[in-house]
C-alpha positions in Angstrom: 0.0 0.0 0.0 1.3 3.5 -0.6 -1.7 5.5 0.8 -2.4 5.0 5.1 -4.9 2.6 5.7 -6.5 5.1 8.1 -7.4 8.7 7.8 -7.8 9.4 11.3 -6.4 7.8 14.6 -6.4 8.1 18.0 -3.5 6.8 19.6 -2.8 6.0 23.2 0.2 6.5 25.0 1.1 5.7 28.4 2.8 7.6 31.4 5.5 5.5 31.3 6.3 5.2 27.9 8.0 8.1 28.2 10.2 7.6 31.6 12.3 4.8 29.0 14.5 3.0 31.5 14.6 5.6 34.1 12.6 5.2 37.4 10.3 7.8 37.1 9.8 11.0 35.0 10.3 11.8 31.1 13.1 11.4 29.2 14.0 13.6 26.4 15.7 10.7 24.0 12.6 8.5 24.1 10.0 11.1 24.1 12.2 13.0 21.2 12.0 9.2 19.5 8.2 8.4 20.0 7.5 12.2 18.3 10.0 11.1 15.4 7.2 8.3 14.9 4.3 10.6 15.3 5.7 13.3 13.1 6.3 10.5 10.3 2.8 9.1 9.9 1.4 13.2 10.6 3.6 14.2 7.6 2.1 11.3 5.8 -1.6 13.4 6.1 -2.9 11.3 9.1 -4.8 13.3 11.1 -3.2 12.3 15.0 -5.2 13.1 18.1 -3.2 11.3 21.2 -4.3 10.4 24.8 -1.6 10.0 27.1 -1.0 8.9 30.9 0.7 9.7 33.6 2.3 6.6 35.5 5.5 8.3 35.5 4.5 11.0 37.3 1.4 10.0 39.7 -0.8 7.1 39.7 -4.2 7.2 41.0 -4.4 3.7 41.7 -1.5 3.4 43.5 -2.4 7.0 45.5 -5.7 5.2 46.8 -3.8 2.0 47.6 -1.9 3.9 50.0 -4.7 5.6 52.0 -5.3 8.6 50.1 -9.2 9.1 48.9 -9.5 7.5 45.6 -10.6 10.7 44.0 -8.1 13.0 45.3 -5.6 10.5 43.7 -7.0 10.6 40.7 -7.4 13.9 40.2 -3.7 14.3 40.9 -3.0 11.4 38.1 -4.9 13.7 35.7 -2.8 16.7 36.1 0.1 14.5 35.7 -1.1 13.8 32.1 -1.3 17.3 31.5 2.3 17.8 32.5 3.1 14.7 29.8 0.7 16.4 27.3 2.9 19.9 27.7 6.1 17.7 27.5 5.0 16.2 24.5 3.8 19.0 22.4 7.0 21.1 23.0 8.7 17.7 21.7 6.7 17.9 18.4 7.0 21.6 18.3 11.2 21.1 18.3 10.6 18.7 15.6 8.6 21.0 13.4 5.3 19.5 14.4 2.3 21.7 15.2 0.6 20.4 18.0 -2.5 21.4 20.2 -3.2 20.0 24.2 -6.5 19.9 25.5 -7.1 19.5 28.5 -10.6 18.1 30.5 -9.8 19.8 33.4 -10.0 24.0 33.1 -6.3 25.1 33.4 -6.9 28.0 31.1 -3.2 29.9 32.0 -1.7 26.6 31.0 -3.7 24.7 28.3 -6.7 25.0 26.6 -10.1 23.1 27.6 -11.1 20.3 25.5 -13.6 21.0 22.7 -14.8 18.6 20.3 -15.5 20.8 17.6 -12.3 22.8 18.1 -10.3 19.6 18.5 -12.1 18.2 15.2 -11.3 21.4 13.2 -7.6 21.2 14.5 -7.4 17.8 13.1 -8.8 18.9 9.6 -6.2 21.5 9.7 -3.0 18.9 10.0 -2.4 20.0 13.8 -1.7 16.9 16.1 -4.0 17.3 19.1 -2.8 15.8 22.5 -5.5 15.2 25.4 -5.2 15.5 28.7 -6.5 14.9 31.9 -8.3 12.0 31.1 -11.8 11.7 30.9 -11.4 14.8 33.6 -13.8 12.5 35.8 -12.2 10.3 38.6 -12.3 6.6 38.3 -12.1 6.2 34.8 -8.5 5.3 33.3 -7.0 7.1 30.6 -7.6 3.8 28.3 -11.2 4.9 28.7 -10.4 8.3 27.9 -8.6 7.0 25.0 -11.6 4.9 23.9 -14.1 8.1 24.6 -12.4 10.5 22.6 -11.8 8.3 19.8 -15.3 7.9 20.0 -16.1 11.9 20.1 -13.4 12.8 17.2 -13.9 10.2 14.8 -11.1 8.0 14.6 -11.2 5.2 12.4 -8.9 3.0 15.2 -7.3 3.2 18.1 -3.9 2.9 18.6 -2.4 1.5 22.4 0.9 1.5 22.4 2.3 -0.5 24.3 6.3 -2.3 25.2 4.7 -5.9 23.7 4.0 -6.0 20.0 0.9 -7.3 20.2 -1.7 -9.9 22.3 0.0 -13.0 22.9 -1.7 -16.4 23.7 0.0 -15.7 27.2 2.6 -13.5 28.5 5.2 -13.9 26.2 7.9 -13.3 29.2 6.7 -16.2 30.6 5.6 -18.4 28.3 8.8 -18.6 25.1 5.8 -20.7 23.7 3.3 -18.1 23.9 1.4 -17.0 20.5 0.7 -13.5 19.2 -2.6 -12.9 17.4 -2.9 -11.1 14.3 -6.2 -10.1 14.1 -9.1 -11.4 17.1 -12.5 -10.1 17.5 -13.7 -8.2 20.6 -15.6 -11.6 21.3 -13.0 -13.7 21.1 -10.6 -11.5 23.2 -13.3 -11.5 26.0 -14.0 -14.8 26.0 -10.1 -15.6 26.3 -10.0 -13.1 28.9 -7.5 -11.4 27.5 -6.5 -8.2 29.6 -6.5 -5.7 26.7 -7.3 -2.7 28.1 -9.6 -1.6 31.2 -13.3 -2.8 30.7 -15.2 -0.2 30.5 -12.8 1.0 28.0 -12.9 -2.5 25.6 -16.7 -2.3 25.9 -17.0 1.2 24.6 -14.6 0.4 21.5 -17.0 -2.7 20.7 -19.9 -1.3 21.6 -19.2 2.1 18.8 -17.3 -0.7 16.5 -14.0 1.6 17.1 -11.3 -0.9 16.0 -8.1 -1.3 18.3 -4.6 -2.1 17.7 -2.3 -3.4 20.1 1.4 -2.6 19.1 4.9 -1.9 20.6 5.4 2.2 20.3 9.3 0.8 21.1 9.7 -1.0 17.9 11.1 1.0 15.4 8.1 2.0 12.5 5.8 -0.2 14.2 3.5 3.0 14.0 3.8 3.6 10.3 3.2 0.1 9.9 0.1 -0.3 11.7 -1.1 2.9 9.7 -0.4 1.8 6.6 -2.0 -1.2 7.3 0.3 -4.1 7.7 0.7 -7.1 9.8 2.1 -5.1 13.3 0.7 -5.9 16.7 -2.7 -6.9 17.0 -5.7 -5.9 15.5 -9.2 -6.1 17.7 -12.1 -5.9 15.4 -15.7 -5.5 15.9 
């Protein structure tokens, strides 16, 4: 193929994708190396919104498992996205990349609030749009997030990237003899069990028939691969 296989995607990165090896935090190389992958399929005329977490910052979950009220922490998580959000963005802006954060929470001095219509415009226009904050509602993850605004903008597909290329049989660290899947249906990975992504966020990409890929962000053009529609990670279909 030598046109994408998708016009639109939403693609999901997590918190600590971009901490690399270290023990916390971002680092410059690997985020400066995921936006090289970004910028490539963007220049390509894919339209890129991104969700991102914030394990390397703050995570809720592990906030509340500690003692602290489970919506405090996650409130705290969210602003940690939008700290990876503004990281991000400045990334692609040093790379030549225009790129737009929305945020779900109101932190006008800092980023603007999310808006559908705006962010769908922005799209249209060839910016990348990064959102943050989650769903801005505690006790959702930032999968569901993912899954929502992919819903709201869209997107063709869903992209999780991930540090495994794809849904294995079992965990492939465990099991040498483990099996990755090329293509399974939302049905299939259910029935198997198959930890995916969060359920509420799995049901809502079956439930609007938002395809989802599965892929490894650290393998070199695994992105522009999966865009362009080849055999990379794992496709979920509806």
């Amino acid at each position: 193929m030598t046109t994408p296989a998708y016009q639109r995607i939403l693609l999901k990165l997590s918190g600590e994708a971009l901490m690399g090896d270290d023990a916390y935090g971002i680092n410059p190389d690997v985020v400066s190396r995921i936006v090289g992958e970004v910028a490539e399929v963007a220049r390509m005329g894919v339209q890129v919104g991104v969700v991102i977490g914030g394990g390397n910052i703050f995570r809720g979950m592990a906030g509340a498992a500690s003692g602290m009220d489970r919506a405090t922490a996650d409130y705290m998580g969210m602003l940690a996205t939008v700290m990876n959000a503004m990281a991000l963005a400045d990334a692609m802006r040093a790379a030549g990349v225009v790129a737009r954060v929305q945020s779900a929470l109101n932190i006008e001095q800092v980023v603007e609030p999310y808006i559908r219509g705006k962010a769908i415009r922005y799209l249209e226009n060839g910016r990348v749009v990064i959102f943050g904050a989650g769903t801005g509602n505690p006790f959702f993850t930032t999968d569901t997030a993912a899954a929502l605004r992919g819903a709201e903008i869209g997107a063709q597909i869903v992209l999780k990237a991930t540090k495994v290329d794809g849904i294995y049989t079992a965990d492939p660290k465990r099991d040498p003899h483990a099996e990755r899947f090329s293509r399974i249906s939302f049905d299939e990975a259910i029935s198997r069990n198959l930890q995916v992504m969060d359920a509420t966020a799995f049901a809502l990409c079956r439930d609007q028939k938002l395809p989802l890929n599965v892929f490894s962000i650290f393998k070199p053009g695994a992105l522009k691969r999966v865009v362009m529609g080849e055999d990379e990670g794992t496709l979920v279909y509806c």
